[in-house]
Backbone as JSON, one array per atom type, in Angstrom:
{
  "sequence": "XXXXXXXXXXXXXXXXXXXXXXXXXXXXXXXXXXXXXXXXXXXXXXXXXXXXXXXXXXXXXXXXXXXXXXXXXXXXXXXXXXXXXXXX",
  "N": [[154.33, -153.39, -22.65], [152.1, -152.01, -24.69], [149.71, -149.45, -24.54], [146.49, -147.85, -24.35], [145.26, -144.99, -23.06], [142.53, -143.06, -22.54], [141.33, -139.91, -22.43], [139.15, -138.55, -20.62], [138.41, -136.19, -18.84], [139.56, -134.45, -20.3], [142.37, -133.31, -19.76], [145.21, -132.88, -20.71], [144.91, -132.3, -23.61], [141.9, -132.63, -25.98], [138.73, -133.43, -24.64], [138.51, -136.69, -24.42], [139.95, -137.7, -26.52], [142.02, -140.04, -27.25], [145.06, -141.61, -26.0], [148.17, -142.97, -26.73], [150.59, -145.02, -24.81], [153.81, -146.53, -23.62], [154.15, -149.17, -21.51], [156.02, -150.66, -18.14], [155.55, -153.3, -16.28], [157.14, -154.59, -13.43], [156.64, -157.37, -10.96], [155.77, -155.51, -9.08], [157.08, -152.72, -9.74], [156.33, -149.83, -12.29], [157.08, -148.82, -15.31], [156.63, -145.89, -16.99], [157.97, -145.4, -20.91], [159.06, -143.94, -23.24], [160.49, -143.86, -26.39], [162.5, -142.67, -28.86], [164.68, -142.14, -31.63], [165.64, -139.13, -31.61], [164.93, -137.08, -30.03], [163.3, -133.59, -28.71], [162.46, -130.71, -26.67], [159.79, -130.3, -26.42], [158.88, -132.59, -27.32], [159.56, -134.06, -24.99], [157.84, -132.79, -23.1], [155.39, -133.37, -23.95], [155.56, -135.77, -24.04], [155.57, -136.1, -21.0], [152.95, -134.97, -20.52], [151.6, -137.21, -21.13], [152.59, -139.66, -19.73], [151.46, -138.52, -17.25], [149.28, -138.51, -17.2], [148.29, -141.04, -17.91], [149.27, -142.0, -15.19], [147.46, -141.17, -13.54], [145.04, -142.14, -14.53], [145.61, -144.78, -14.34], [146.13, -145.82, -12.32], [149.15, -145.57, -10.73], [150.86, -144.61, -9.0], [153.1, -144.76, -7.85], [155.02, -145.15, -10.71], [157.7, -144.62, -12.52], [159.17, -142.69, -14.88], [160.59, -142.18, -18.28], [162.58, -141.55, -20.83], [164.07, -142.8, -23.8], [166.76, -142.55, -25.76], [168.8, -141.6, -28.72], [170.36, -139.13, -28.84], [171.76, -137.32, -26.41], [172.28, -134.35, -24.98], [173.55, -132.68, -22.94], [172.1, -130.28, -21.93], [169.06, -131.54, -22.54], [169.29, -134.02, -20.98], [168.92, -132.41, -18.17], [166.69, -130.87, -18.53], [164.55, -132.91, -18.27], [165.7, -133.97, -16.64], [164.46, -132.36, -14.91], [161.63, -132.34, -14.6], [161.87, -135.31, -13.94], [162.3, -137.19, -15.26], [163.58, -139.8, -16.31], [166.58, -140.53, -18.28], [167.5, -142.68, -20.78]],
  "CA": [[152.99, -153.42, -23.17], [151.59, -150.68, -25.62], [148.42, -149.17, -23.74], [145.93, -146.98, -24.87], [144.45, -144.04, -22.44], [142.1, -142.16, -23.02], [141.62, -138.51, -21.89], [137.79, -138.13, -20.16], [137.97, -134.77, -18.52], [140.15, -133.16, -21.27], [143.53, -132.9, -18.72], [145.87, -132.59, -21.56], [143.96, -131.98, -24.92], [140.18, -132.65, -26.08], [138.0, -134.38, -23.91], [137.7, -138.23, -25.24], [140.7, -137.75, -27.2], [142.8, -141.6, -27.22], [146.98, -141.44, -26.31], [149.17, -144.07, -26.72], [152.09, -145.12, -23.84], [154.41, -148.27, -23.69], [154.21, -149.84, -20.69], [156.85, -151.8, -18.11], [155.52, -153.2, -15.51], [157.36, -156.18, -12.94], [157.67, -156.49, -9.42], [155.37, -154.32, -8.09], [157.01, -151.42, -10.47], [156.11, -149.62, -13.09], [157.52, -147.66, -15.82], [156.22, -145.48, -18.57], [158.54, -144.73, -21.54], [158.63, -143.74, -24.74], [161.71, -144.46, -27.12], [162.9, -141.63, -29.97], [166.08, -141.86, -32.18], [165.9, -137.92, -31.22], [163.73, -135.87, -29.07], [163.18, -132.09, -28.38], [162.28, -130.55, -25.44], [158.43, -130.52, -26.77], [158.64, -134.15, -27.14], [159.42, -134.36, -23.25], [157.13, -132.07, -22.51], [154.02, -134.14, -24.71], [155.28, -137.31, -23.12], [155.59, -135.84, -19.61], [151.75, -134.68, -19.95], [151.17, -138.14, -21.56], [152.46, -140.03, -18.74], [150.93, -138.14, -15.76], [147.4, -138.82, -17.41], [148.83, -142.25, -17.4], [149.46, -142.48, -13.76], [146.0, -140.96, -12.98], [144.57, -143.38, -14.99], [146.07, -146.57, -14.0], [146.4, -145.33, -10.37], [150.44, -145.87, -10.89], [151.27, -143.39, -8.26], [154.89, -144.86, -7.89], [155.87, -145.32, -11.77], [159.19, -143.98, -13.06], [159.1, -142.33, -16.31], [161.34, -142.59, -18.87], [162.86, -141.44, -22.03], [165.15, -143.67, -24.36], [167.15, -141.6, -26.99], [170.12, -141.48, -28.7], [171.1, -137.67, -28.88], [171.62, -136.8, -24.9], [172.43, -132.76, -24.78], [173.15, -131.99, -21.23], [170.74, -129.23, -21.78], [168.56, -131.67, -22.97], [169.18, -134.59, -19.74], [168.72, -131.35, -17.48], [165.12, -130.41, -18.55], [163.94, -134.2, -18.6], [165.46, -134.47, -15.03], [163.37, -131.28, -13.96], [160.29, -132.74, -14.99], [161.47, -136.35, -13.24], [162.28, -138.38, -16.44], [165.04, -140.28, -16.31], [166.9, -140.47, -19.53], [168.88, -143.77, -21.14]],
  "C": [[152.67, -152.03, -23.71], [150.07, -150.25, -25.26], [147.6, -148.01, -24.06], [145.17, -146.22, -23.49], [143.51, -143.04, -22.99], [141.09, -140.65, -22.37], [140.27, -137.9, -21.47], [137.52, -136.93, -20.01], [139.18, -134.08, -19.32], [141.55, -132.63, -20.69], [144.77, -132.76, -19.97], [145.4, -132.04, -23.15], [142.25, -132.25, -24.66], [139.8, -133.76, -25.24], [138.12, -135.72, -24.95], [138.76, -138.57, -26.33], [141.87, -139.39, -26.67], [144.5, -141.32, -27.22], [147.14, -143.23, -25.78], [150.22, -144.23, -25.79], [151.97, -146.32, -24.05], [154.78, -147.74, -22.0], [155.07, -150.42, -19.87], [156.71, -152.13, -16.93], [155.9, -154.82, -14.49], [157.61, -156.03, -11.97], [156.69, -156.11, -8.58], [155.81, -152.41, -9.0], [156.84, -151.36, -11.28], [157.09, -148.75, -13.96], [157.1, -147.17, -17.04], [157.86, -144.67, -19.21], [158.52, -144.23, -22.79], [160.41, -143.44, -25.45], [161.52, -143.44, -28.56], [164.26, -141.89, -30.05], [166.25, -140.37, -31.79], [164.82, -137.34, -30.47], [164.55, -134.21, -28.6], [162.3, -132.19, -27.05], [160.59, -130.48, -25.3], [158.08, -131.86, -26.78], [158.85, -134.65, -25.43], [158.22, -133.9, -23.36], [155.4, -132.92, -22.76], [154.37, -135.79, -22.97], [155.3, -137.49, -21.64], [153.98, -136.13, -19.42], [150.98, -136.21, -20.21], [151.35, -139.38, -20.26], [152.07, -139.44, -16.95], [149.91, -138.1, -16.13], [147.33, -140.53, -16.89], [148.65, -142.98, -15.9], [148.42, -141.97, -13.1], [144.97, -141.98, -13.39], [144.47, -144.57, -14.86], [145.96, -146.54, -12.93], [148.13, -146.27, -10.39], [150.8, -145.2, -10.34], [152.73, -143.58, -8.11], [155.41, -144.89, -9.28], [156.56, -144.14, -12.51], [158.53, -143.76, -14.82], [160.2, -142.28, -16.81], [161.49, -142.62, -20.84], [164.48, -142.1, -22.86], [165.6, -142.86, -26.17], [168.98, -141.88, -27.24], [171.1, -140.15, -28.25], [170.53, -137.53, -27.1], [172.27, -135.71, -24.46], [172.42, -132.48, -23.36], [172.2, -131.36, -21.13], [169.47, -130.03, -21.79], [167.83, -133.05, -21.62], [168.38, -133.18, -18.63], [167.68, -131.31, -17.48], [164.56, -131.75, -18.43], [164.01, -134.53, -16.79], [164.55, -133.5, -14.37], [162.01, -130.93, -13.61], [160.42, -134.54, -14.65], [161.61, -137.52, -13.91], [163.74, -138.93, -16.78], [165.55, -140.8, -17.82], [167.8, -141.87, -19.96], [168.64, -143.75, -22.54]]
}
């Protein structure tokens, strides 16, 4: 599911400002991911702050995050796992 949040007390950018996350949730779990033919370590870093508004938001305190890419740079797995984002 493609879910719109939107950002009240300003915890990542402007107050009132609207983000976008995809959704996966069955079971009982959840998972936010977000899907790039390539990502940089700024693109974690957005979609890190994007899903931990997420999980304040939804009250998702258990959901797995998750980035889906082709290019996978050890360097690049490494920083994704150090921030908790599991990479496929």
């Amino acid at each position: 599911m493609r879910k719109k949040i939107k950002d009240d007390e300003g915890m990542i950018g402007p107050k009132g400002r609207e983000y976008e996350i995809d959704l996966y949730i069955t079971d009982g779990e959840s998972l936010i991911f977000e899907i790039k033919s390539y990502a940089e370590e700024e693109d974690v870093e957005r979609f890190n702050d994007k899903a931990e508004l997420a999980k304040k938001k939804l009250n998702l305190k258990s959901a797995k995050k998750a980035i889906i890419t082709l290019e996978k740079h050890p360097s690049f797995v490494r920083f994704c796992e150090q921030m908790g984002i599991e990479v496929g």
